[in-house]
C-alpha positions in Angstrom: 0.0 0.0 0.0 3.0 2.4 1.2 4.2 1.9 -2.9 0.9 2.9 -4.1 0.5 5.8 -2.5 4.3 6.5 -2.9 3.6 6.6 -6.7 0.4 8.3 -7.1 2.4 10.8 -5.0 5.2 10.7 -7.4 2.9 11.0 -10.9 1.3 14.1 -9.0 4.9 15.6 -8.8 5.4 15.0 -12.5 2.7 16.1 -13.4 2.1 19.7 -12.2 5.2 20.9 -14.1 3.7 19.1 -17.6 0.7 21.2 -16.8 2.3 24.3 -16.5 4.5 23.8 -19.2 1.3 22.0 -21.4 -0.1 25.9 -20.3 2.5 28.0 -21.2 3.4 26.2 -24.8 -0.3 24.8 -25.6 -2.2 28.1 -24.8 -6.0 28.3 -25.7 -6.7 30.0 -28.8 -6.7 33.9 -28.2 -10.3 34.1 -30.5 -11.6 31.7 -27.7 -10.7 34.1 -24.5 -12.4 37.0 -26.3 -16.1 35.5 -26.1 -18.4 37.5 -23.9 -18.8 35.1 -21.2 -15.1 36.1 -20.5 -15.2 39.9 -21.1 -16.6 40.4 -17.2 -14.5 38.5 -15.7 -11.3 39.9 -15.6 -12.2 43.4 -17.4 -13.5 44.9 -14.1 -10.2 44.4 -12.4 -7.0 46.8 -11.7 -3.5 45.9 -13.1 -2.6 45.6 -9.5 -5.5 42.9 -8.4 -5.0 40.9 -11.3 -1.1 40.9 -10.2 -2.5 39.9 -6.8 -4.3 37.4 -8.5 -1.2 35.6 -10.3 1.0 35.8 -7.1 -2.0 34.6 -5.0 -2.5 31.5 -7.9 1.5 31.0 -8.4 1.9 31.0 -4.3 -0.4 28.3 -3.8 0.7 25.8 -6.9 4.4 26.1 -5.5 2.6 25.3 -2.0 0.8 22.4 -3.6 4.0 21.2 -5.1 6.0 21.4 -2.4 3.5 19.6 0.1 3.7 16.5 -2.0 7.0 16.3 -2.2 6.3 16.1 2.1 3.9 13.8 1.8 6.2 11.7 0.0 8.7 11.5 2.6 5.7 10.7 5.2 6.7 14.5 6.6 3.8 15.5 9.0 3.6 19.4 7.7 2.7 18.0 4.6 -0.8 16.9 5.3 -2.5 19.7 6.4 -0.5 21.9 3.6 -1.6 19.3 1.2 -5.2 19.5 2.4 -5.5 23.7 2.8 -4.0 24.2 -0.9 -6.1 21.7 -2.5 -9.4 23.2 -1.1 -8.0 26.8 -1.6 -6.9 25.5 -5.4 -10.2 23.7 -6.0 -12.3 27.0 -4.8 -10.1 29.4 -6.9 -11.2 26.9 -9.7 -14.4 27.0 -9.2 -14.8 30.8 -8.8 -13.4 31.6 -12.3 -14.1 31.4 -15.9 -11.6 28.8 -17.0 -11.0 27.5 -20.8 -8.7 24.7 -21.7 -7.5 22.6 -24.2 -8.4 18.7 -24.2 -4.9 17.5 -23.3 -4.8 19.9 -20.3 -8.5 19.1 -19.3 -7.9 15.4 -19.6 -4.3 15.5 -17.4 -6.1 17.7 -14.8 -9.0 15.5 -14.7 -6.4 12.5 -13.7 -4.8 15.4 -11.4 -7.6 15.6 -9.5 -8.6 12.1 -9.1 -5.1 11.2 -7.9 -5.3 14.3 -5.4 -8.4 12.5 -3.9 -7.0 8.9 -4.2 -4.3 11.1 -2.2 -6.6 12.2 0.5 -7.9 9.0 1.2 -4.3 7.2 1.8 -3.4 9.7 4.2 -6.4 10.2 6.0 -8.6 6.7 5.9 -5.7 3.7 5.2 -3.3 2.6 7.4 -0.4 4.8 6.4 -1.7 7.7 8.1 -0.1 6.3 11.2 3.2 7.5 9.0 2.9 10.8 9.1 2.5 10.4 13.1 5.8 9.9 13.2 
């Protein structure tokens, strides 16, 4: 069980950098972000709150990423930090317009599930008696 989780774990690690990157190289076409269901959304706001924003967003990936890289070595920080960013991550999600391609849909989609697969090692299974330690 300890190998399971240790490599869902591991795939997560892998995998937020591929995001990113599949973000920054793979963009969403530009003629897509100008429909009008995403002209309100970030038009109303100041150069200096959407700055916040991307700090605020950038802050709690690095978080994320460096909580399962805790949870990996059975750290005990790295439980609660894994918990808080994932809820903070998930409501930022659901709280914004967001647009993506099928690739990055499809890899966050298996993000997520191994996040929860995640949650339940360390807090139902056995091997939260690791983190104890």
């Amino acid at each position: 069980m300890e190998n399971t989780f240790k490599q869902i774990v591991l795939i997560q690690i892998v995998l937020l950098p591929v995001l990113v990157l599949l973000e920054i190289f793979f963009p969403v076409p530009e003629e897509i972000s100008y429909l009008p269901y995403f002209s309100g959304a970030i038009a109303n706001m100041s150069d200096g709150a959407l700055i916040f924003s991307a700090i605020i967003g950038i802050g709690l990936l690095i978080t994320n990423w460096v909580s399962c890289f805790l949870i990996y070595f059975f750290k005990p920080l790295g439980r609660p930090m894994f918990l808080w960013t994932l809820i903070l991550l998930v409501a930022s999600y659901l709280i914004t317009p967001h647009v993506s391609t099928g690739l990055f849909g499809m890899l966050d989609s298996i993000d997520s599930l191994l996040a929860g697969a995640t949650l339940v090692f360390m807090y139902i299974t056995p091997i939260k008696e690791k983190f104890s330690k």
